[in-house]
N, C-alpha and C positions, 0 to 999 in steps of 0.2 A: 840296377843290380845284376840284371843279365849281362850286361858289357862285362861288371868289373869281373864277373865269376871266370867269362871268356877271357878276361885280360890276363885274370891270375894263372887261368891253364897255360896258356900260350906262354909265359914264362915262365914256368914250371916245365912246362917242354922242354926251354930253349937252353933254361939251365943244368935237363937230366941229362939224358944218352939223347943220341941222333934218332931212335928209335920209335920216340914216344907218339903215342898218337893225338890228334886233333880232339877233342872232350865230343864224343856224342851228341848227335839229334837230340838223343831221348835225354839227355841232360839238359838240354837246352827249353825242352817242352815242362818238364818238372819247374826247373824255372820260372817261366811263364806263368805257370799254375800257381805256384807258390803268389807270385807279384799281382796274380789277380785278387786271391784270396784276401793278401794282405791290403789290398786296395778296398774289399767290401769290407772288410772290417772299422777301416779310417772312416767310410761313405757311413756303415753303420750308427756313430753316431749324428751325424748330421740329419739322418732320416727322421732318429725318433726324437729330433727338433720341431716336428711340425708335423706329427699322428692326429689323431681324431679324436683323442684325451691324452691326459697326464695323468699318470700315476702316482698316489701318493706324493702331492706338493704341498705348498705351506702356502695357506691364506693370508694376507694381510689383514682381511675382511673380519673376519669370527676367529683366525689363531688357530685353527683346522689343518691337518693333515689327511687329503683327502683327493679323490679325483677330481681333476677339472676338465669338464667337455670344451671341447672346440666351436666356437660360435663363429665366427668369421677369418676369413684368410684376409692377409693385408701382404701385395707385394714389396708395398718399400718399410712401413711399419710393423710394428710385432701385430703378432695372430690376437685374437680376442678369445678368452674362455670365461665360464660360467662355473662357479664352485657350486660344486654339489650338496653342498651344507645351510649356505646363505642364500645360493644363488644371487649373488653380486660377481659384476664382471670384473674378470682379473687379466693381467698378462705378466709374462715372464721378467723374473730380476734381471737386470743389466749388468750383476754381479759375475762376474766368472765363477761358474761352479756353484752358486746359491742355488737351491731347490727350494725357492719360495716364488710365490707369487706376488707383483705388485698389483697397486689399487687402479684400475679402470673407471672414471667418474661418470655421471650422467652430462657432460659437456663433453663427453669426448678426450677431456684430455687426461693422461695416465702420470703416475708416478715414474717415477727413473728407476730406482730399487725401491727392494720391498721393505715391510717393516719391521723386521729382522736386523736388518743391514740398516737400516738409518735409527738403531736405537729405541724406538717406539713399542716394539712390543720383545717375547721371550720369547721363541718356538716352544708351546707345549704347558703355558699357562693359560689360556684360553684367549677372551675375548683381547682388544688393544685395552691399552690402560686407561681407568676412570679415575676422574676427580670427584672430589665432594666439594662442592658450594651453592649456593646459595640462586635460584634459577630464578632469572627476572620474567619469567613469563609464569609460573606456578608461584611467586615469592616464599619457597621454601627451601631447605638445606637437602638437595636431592644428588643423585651419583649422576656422573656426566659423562658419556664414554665417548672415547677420542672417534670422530668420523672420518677427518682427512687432517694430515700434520702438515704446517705451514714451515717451508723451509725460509723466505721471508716476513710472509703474514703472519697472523695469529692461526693456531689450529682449530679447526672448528668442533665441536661437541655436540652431542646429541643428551638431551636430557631424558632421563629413562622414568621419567614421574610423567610429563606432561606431553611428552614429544614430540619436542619442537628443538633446533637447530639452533644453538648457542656458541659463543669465543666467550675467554676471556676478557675481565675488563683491565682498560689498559692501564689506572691507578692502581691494579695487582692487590685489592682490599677482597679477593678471596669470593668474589662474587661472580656470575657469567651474566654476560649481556646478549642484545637477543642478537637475531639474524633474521631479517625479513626477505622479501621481494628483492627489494633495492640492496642487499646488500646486509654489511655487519656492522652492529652500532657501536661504536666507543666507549662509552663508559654502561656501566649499568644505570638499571631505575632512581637509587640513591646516588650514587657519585652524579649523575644528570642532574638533581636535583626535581625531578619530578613526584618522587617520594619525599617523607621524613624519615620513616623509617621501615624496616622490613615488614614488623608485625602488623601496621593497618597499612601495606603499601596497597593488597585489594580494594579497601572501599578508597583510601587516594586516588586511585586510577579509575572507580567505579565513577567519582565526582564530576573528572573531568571529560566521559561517557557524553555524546547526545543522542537524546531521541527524536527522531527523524526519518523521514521517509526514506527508502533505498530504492536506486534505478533500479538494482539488479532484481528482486525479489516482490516489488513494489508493496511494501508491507512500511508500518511504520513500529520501528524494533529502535532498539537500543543501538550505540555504534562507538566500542572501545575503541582509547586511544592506543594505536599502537607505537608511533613514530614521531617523533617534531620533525617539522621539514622546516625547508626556507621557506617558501611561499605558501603552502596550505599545509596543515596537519593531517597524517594520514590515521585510518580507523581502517575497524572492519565490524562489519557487521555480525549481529549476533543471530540473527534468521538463517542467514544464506551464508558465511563468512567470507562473502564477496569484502574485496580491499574497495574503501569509498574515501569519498573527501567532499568537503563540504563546496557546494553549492557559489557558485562567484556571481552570481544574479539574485537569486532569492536566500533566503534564512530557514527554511524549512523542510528543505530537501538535502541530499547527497547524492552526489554523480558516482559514476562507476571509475572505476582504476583497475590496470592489470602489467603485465610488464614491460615496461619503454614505453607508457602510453596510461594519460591522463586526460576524463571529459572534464568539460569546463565546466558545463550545464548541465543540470539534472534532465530528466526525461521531458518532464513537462516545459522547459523554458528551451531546449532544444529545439524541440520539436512542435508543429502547431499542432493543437489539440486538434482530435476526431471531432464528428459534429456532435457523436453520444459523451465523451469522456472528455471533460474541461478543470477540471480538479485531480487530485490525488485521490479522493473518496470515490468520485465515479471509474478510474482503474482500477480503485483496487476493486469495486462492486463487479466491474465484468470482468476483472481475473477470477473471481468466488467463486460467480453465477458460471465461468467455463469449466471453471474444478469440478463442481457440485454434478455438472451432466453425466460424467464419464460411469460408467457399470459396464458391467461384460457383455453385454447384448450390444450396445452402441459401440463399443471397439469391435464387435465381429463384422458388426455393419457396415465401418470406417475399413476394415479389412476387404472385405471385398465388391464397396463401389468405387464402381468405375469413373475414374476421371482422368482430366490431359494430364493430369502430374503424373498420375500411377503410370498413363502410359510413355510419358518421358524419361520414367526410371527404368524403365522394360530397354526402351529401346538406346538408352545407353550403358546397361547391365549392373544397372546400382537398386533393381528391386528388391534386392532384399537388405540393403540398410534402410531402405523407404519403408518397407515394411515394420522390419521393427521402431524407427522413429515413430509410425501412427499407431503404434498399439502400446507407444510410452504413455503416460500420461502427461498430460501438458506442462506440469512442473518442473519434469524430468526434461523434455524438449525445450523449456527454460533456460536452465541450469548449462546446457551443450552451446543454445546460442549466446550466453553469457561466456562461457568460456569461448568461443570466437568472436566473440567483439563488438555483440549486437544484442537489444532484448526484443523479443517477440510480441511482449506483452504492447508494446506501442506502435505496434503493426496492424493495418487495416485486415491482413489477413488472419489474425486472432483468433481463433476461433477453431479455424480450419485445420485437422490434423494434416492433411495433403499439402496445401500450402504450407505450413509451417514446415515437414519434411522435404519438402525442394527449396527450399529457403537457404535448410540448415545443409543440405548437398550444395547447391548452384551457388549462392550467392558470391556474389565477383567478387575476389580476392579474397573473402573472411570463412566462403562455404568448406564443406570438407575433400571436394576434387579441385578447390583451387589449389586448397596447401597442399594437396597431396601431389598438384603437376611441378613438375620441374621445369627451371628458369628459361632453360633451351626451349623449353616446350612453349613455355606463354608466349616466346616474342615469336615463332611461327605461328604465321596465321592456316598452316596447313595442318597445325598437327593435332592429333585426335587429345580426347578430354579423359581420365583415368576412369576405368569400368571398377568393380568393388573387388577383384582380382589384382590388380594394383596398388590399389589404397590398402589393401592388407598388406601385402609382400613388401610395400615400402613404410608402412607401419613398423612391422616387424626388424624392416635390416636397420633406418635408422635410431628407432627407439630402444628396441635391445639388441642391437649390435648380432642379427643371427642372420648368417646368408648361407646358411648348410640346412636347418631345417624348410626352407624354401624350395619347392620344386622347380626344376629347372623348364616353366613355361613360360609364355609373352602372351600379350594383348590378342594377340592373334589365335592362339590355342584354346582361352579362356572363354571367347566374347559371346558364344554362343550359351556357353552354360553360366556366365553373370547375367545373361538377360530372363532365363526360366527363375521360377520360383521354388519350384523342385528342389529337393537336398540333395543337389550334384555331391558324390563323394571328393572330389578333391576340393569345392572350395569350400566343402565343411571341415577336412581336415585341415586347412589353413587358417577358417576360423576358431579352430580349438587350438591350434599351436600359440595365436594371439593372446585366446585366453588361459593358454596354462602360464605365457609368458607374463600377463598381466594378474595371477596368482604368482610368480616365483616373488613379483614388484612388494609385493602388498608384504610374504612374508622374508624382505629383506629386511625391514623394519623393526622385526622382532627381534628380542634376545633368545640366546640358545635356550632360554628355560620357556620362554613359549613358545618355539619350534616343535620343543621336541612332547609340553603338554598337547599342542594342536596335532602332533603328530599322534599321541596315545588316545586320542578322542576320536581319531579318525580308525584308526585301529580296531574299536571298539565292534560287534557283533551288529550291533542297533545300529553306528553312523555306516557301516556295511550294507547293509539290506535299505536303507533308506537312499542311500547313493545310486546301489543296481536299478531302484524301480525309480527315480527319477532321471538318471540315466538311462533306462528306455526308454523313459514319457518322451523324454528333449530329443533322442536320437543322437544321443552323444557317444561316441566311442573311443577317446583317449581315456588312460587311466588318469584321475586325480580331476579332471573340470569337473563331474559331478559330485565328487564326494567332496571337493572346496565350497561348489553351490548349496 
């Protein structure tokens, strides 16, 4: 723009009188001025492409117009945010010009545009759109609201009576079939033919129920049918709702199930019986008789005797998730090694809260610093094991997608306050960031009509004063972890 301005004098010169003079420095300088101005303007909006919220954007999630925070930066992909309404993750349409947000899934993978733009919902009627039919896991005529739209697939539903994760079935007879673990099943209960009909398809399904022992819980409970498979039928149990499957060596037992991964063998045909415990009666007697111990004098006791466990958590700075695993109670330390892929209960160490808590840390490949190191890291045999500094911060970025609320320290800045037991301020402020994040989890789930009652309960004068003094008790000082506790 500056050349042409000088081009245009210069021939404007050459056309007037002999006389004219050459255009000004200070013409030349205004110039400039002008061509930077207009330059931050262009840069202007590129900037407020990637602030630290969004203003006033459209949810595909809840159908909200509202702010969305910035939860991670991504160099070659879109940024990650968090609606402020659902808090479900979102990121930006790939719309030219749409001021909506697309859907961000718990696998990481995202919609293309949002649900605006592919039709799915209205901007400004609220939630995405619900159907009514008929839900094979409740066997009633209940509202289903769209969770994720299938541009090949079928789109998946959420049923708002029983809530659990339903499609369509593919005979289109106006009914949703389920969606388990494994996946989404094809037809509903009737069209499978596992029902006669809607009205008794509960005790139908209750019939085909066995009672039987369970790995996971080692109780002998009931165990509905949830799925026909090819080679075993899958259930879950009604104690624990651990996924089971029946037994391939004996008739009386159910082995455990979880995702990409099926036991053959229940507990007792696995595994050779203790010298005390040779039946399912004598487990479950010394799972009772360890229940029955625990009272608050014997956890303060288990709190602070000294043993090599306690002192292998110190000195690789995980005492304080050792700590709270031994002042679980053994149910609860159960339920954690079940969900890593092992039970405790058929363990010589049984018994032991210390053992069972470096069990549920250490254990090679299933503990919780195995999954928490990274791949690069296991095959060096040089490189250190993750202190509980770690296992939070990658908790955090890969599970909810946040790498801005994360302080910017290493192993090395940390290791000394993960190994005290003390309430270091930062790694407690790292543990309440965890658990605000694992409150935003819990109320994505909800509809806007109990968001916003649990909102007005919280509100209240009473759930105020009972939040501040249990929030002092704990030593918590974010807002919202104690008043959700």
């Amino acid at each position: 723009e500056v050349r042409q301005e000088e081009t245009e004098g210069e021939d404007g010169a050459s056309k007037g009188s002999g006389s004219a003079e050459m255009p000004k420095r200070g013409r030349r300088r205004s110039s400039l001025k002008e061509v930077v101005e207009a330059q931050k303007k262009k840069n202007k909006g590129k900037e407020e492409e990637d602030p630290t919220s969004l203003k006033m954007r459209w949810c595909s999630w809840c159908g909200m117009c509202l702010e969305m925070k910035l939860t991670q930066k991504n160099l070659i992909s879109r940024n990650y945010y968090k609606c402020t309404s659902c808090y479900n993750f979102v990121v930006t349409c790939m719309t030219p010009g749409c001021g909506g947000m697309a859907r961000l899934h718990a696998d990481h993978s995202t919609d293309k545009i949002c649900y605006s733009c592919s039709g799915a919902m209205t901007w400004g009627e609220g939630e995405p759109r619900r159907e009514t039919g008929i839900c094979s896991w409740c066997y009633g005529t209940t509202q289903h609201r769209m969770d994720e739209q299938g541009m090949v697939f079928r789109s998946t539903f959420f049923c708002l009576s029983c809530r659990s994760s339903t499609v369509p079935c593919v005979k289109k007879c106006g009914a949703f079939a389920r969606v388990t673990r494994d996946g989404s099943q094809r037809k509903c209960l009737l069209c499978a033919g596992l029902i006669s009909k809607w009205n008794c398809g509960k005790e139908e399904m209750d019939e085909r129920s066995l009672k039987r022992w369970c790995s996971f819980c080692i109780s002998e409970a009931k165990h509905k049918l949830v799925e026909t498979g090819l080679k075993r039928d899958i259930y879950e149990c009604t104690m624990c709702n651990g996924r089971t499957l029946q037994c391939s060596k004996c008739s009386t037992a159910m082995t455990r199930g979880g995702v990409l991964w099926d036991d053959e063998l229940c507990c007792i045909c696995f595994k050779p019986p203790l010298a005390t415990v040779k039946t399912w009666d004598d487990l479950n007697l010394r799972r009772e008789t360890v229940f029955l111990q625990r009272n608050r004098s014997r956890v303060e006791a288990e709190l602070s005797r000294p043993s090599q466990e306690k002192e292998w958590a110190r000195l690789h700075g995980v005492i304080r998730p050792f700590l709270l695993l031994v002042a679980m109670p053994a149910a609860f330390r159960s339920q954690i090694s079940n969900a890593l892929g092992w039970s405790i209960f058929v363990e010589e160490y049984f018994g032991d809260p210390h053992a069972e808590a470096r069990a549920i840390l250490d254990k090679t490949s299933q503990g919780i610093i195995s999954r928490s190191t990274k791949s690069h890291e296991r095959v060096n045999p040089l490189a250190r094991n993750c202190n509980w500094w770690d296992i939070l911060s990658r908790s955090i970025e890969t599970s909810f997608h946040d790498t801005v609320s994360i302080p910017d320290k290493d192993y090395e800045d940390m290791a000394e306050q993960c190994k005290g037991e003390a309430n270091d301020a930062d790694v407690r402020d790292l543990e309440e960031v965890w658990l605000l994040h694992m409150i935003e989890f819990v109320q994505q789930r909800m509809t806007v009509e109990e968001r916003q009652s649990f909102q007005d309960m919280l509100d209240s004068k009473e759930a105020a004063l009972v939040a501040d003094k249990c929030g002092a008790n704990a030593g918590l000082t974010k807002q919202g972890v104690a008043e959700y506790t």
